[in-house]
C-alpha positions as CSV (number, residue, x, y, z in Angstrom):
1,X,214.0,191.8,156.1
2,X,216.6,188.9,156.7
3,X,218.3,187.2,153.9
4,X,219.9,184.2,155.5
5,X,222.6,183.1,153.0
6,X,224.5,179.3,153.6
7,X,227.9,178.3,151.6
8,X,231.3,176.7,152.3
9,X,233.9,177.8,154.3
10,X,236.7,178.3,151.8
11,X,239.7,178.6,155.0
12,X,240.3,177.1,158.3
13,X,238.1,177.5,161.0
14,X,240.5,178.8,163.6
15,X,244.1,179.6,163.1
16,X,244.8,175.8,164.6
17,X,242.5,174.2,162.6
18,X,244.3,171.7,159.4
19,X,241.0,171.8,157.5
20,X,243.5,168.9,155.2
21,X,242.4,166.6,157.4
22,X,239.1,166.8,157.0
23,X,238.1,167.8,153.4
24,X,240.3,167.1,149.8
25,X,241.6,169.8,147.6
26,X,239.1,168.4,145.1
27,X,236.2,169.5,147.8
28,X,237.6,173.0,148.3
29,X,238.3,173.7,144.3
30,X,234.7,172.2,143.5
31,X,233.5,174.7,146.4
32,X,235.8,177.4,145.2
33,X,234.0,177.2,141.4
34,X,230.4,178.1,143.5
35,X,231.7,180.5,145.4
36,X,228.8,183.3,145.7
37,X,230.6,186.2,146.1
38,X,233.0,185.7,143.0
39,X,230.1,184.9,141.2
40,X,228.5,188.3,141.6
41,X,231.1,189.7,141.1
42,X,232.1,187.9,137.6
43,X,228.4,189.1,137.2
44,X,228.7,192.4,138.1
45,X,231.9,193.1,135.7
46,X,230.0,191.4,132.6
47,X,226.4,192.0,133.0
48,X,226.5,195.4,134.8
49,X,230.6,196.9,133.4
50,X,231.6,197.0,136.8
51,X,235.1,197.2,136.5
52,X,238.3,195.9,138.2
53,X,239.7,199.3,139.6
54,X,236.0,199.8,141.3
55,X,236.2,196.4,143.4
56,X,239.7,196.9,144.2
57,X,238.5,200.5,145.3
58,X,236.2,198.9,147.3
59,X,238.2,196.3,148.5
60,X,241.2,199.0,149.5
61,X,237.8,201.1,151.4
62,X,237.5,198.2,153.3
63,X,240.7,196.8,154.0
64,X,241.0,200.4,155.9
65,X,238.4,200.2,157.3
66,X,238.6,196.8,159.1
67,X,242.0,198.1,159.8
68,X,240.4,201.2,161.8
69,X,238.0,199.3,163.4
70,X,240.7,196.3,165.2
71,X,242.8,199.6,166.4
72,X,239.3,200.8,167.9
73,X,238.6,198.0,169.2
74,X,242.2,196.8,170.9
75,X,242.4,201.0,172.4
76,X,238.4,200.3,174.2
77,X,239.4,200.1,178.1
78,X,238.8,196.6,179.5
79,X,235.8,195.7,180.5
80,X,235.1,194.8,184.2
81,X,235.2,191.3,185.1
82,X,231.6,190.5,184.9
83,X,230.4,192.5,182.1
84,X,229.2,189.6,180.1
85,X,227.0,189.1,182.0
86,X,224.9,192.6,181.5
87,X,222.5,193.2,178.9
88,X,221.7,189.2,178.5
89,X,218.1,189.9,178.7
90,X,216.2,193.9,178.5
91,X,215.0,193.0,182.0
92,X,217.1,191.3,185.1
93,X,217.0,187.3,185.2
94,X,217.1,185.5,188.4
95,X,219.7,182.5,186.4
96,X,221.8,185.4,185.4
97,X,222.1,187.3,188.9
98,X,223.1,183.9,189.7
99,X,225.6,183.1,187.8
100,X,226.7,186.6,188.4
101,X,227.4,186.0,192.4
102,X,228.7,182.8,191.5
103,X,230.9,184.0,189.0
104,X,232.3,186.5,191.7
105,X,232.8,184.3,194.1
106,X,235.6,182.6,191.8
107,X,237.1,186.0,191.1
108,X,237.4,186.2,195.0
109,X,238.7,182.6,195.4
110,X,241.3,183.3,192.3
111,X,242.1,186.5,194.0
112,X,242.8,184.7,197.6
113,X,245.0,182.8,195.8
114,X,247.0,185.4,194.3
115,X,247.3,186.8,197.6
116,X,249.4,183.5,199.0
């Protein structure tokens, strides 16, 4: 099953992005007063007596967790060069062996020029 969900970006899109520019405070706060996730939970707490200690458990679980993962992730060895282009498709693609050569071919020009 796939629950596709849709809402409003309450942040910026990138860490360079002024999202002032583009939308009002009024936008964000009406946005902010739809917001899905604190609507469950304001659900949860007064329909179901989920309490405050038991999302900031939760939200301390996964705070450490995320935390865990990004260290994982930064100690993983670097992947060789061209190792975006494996597993694109379950079988090999002619387009992709392509791009492949030609993307090693630049490595090898890049490299020459390092060399001078």
């Amino acid at each position: 099953m796939l629950i596709e969900a849709e809402t409003y970006r309450m942040g910026a899109h990138t860490t360079a992005d002024d999202p002032t520019r583009y939308r009002s405070a009024e936008e964000v706060e009406r946005w902010r007063q739809r917001d899905p996730i604190q609507r469950v939970r304001t659900y949860l707490e007064t329909s179901c007596g989920v309490s405050r200690e038991q999302f900031d458990e939760v939200e301390t679980d996964a705070d450490e967790w995320a935390t865990t993962v990004r260290r994982d992730c930064l100690e993983l060895p670097d992947p060789e060069p061209d190792a975006f282009f494996d597993h694109v498709y379950a079988e090999p693609h002619p387009l992709v062996e392509e791009e492949r050569r030609g993307y090693a071919e630049y490595l090898e020009l890049l490299h020459q020029g390092d060399a001078r």
